[in-house]
Wavefront OBJ file of the C-alpha trace (Angstrom):
o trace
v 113.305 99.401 112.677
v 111.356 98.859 115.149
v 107.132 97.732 114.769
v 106.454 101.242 116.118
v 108.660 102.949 113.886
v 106.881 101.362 111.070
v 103.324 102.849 112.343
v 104.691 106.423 113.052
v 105.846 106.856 109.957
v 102.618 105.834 107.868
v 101.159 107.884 110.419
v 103.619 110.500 109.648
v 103.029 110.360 105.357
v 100.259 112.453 104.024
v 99.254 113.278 100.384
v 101.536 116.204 100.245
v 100.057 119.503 99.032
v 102.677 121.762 98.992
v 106.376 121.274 98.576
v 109.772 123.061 99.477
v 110.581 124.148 95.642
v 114.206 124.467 96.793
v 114.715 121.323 98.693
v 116.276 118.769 96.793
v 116.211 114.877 97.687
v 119.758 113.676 98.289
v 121.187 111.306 95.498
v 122.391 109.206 98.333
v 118.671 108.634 99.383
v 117.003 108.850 95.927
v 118.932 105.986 95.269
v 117.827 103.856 97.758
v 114.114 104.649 96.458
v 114.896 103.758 93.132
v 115.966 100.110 94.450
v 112.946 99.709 96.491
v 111.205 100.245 93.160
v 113.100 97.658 91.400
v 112.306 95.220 94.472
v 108.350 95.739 94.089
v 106.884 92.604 93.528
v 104.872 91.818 90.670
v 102.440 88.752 89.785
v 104.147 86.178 88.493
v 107.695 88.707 88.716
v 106.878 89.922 85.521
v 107.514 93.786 86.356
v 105.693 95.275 83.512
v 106.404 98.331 84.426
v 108.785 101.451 83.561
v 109.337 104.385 86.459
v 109.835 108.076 84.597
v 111.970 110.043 86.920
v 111.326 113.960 85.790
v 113.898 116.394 87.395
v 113.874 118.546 84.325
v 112.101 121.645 85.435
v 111.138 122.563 81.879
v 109.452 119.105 81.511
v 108.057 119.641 84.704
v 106.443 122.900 83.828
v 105.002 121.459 80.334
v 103.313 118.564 82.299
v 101.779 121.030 85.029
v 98.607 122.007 82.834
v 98.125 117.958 81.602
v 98.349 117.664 85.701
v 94.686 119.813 86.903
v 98.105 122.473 87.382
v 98.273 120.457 90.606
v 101.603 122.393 91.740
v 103.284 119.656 93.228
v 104.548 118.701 89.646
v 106.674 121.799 89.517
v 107.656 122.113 92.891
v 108.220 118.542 94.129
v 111.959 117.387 94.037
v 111.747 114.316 92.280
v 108.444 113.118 89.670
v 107.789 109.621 89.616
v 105.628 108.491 86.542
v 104.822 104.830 86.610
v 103.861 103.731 83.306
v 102.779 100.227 82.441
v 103.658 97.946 79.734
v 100.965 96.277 77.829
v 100.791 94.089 75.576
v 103.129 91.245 77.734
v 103.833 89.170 74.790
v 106.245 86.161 74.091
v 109.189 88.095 73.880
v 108.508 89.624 77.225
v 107.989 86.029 78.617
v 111.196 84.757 77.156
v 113.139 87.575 78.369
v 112.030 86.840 81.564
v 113.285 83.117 81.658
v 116.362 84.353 80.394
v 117.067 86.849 83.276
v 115.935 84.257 85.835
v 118.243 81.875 84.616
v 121.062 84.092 84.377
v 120.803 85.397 87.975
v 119.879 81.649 89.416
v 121.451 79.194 87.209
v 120.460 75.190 86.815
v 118.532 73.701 84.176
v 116.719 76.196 81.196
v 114.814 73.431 80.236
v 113.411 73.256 84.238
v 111.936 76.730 84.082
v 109.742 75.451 80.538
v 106.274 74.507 82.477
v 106.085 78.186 84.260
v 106.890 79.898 80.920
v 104.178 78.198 79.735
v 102.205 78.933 82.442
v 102.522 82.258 82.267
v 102.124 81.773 78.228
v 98.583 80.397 79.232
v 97.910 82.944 81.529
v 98.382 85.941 79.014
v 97.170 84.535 75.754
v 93.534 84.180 77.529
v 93.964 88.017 77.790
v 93.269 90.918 74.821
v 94.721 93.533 74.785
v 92.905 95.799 76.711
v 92.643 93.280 79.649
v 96.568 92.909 79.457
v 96.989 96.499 80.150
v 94.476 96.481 83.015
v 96.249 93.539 84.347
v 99.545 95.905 83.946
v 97.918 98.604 85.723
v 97.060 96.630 88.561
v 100.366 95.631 89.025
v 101.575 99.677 88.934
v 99.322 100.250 91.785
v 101.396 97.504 93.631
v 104.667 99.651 92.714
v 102.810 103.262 94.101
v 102.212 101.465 97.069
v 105.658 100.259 97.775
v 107.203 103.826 96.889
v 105.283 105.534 99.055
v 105.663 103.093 102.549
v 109.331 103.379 101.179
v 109.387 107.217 101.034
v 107.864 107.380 104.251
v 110.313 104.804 105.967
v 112.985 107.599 104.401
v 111.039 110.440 106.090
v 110.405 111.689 101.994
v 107.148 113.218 101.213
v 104.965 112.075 98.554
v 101.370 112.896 96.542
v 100.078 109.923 94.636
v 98.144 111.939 91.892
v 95.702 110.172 89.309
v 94.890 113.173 88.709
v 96.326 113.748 85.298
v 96.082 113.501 81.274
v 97.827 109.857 80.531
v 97.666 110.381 76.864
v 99.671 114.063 77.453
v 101.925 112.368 79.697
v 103.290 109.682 77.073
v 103.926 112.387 74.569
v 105.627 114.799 76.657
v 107.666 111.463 77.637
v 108.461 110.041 74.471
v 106.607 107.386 75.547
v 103.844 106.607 72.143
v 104.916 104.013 70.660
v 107.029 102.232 73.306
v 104.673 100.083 75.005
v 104.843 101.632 77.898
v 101.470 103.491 79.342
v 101.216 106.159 82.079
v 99.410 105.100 84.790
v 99.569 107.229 87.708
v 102.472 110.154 89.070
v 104.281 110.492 92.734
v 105.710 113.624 92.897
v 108.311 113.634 95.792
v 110.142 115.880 97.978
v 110.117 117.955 101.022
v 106.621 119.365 102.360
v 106.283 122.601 103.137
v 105.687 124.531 106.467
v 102.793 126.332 104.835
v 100.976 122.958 104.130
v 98.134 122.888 106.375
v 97.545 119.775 105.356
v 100.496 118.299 107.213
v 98.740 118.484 110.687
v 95.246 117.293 109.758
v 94.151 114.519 111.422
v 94.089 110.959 109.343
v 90.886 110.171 108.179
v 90.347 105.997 108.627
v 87.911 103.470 109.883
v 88.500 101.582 113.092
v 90.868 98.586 112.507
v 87.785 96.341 113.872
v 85.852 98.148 110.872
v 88.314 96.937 108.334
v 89.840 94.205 109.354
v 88.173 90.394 110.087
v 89.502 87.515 111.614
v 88.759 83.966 110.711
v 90.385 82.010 113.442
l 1 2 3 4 5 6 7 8 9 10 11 12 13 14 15 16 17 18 19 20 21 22 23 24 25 26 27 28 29 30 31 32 33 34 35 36 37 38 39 40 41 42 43 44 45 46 47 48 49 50 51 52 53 54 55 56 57 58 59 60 61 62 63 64 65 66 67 68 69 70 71 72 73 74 75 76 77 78 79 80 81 82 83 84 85 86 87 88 89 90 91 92 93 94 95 96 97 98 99 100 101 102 103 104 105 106 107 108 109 110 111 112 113 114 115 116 117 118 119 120 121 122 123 124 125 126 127 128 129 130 131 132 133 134 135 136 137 138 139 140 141 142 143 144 145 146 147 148 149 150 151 152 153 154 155 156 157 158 159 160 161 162 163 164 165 166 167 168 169 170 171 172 173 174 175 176 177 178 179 180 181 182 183 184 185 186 187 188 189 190 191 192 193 194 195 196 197 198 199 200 201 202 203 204 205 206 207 208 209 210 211 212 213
């Protein structure tokens, strides 16, 4: 890829209004999204975080109304629900050491001062401010799916536009740990979608944008 490549497709992406009902993302490609999910990073690499992905067009149609019956949820190929987990607690932290050691090796006893770190760094939390802290670290996943999906030439419409509390029931997800947070539904756009042509709407980069040299 070249730099340019990079800046026609963000220039390309758009909040999608209306998909191609019948066009279905390739499995080939959807799984290359998936992974660029798994890679987002996270503070600390916690990843507490769980992606939903809804092809079921039944589930689809019982989330529309908890969705403003934005009709991208019934129409898009793929819906992405990225939930957060909250509260991190110990046995999150320890399962954490143990995947880093399995995948890197060495010493247990070396990674001890950042689990306690991170130990420090939650405990000063409640609950409440643990799932915020989640949240935040969501938004870093949206972000990452939709440069990714764009790279991909894949539409997408970030949408926090919906019921949470609806969501996790229609997902099984009460009583999990696990939180909606925001939906991507993904796809193809449509011809019809005047939206597709409309000009981007952004400050200058010298607006945004300050140098301390």
């Amino acid at each position: 890829m070249q730099p340019n490549d990079l800046i026609n497709s963000l220039n390309w992406r758009y909040a999608t209004k209306e998909f191609q009902a019948d066009k279905k993302i390739p499995q080939d490609i959807w799984q290359v999204i998936e992974e660029s999910l798994v890679l987002t990073p996270s503070s600390f690499g916690l990843q507490p975080w769980k992606f939903v992905i809804v092809t079921d067009q039944a589930l689809k149609e019982q989330l529309l109304p908890h969705s403003w019956n934005q009709k991208q949820v019934v129409d898009c190929s793929h819906l992405v629900v990225l939930t957060a987990k909250s509260p991190i607690g110990d046995v999150d932290l320890d399962a954490f050491i143990d995947r880093t050691h399995s995948l890197r090796g060495g010493d247990k006893e070396s990674l001890k001062f950042y689990r306690d770190m991170m130990g420090g760094f939650v405990s000063k939390m409640d609950d409440q401010q643990l799932l915020t802290w989640a949240k935040d670290q969501v938004y870093i996943a949206l972000g990452q799916l939709m440069a990714s999906a764009a790279a991909l030439k894949i539409d997408a419409c970030p949408m926090e536009g919906i019921n949470p509390a609806e969501y996790d029931k229609i997902l099984g997800l009460e009583g999990t740990g696990y939180h909606t947070t925001v939906a991507c539904p993904m796809g193809y756009r449509s011809e019809n979608d005047k939206y597709a042509s409309l000009q981007k709407v952004r400050y200058p980069i010298e607006t945004v944008i300050e140098h301390r040299a």
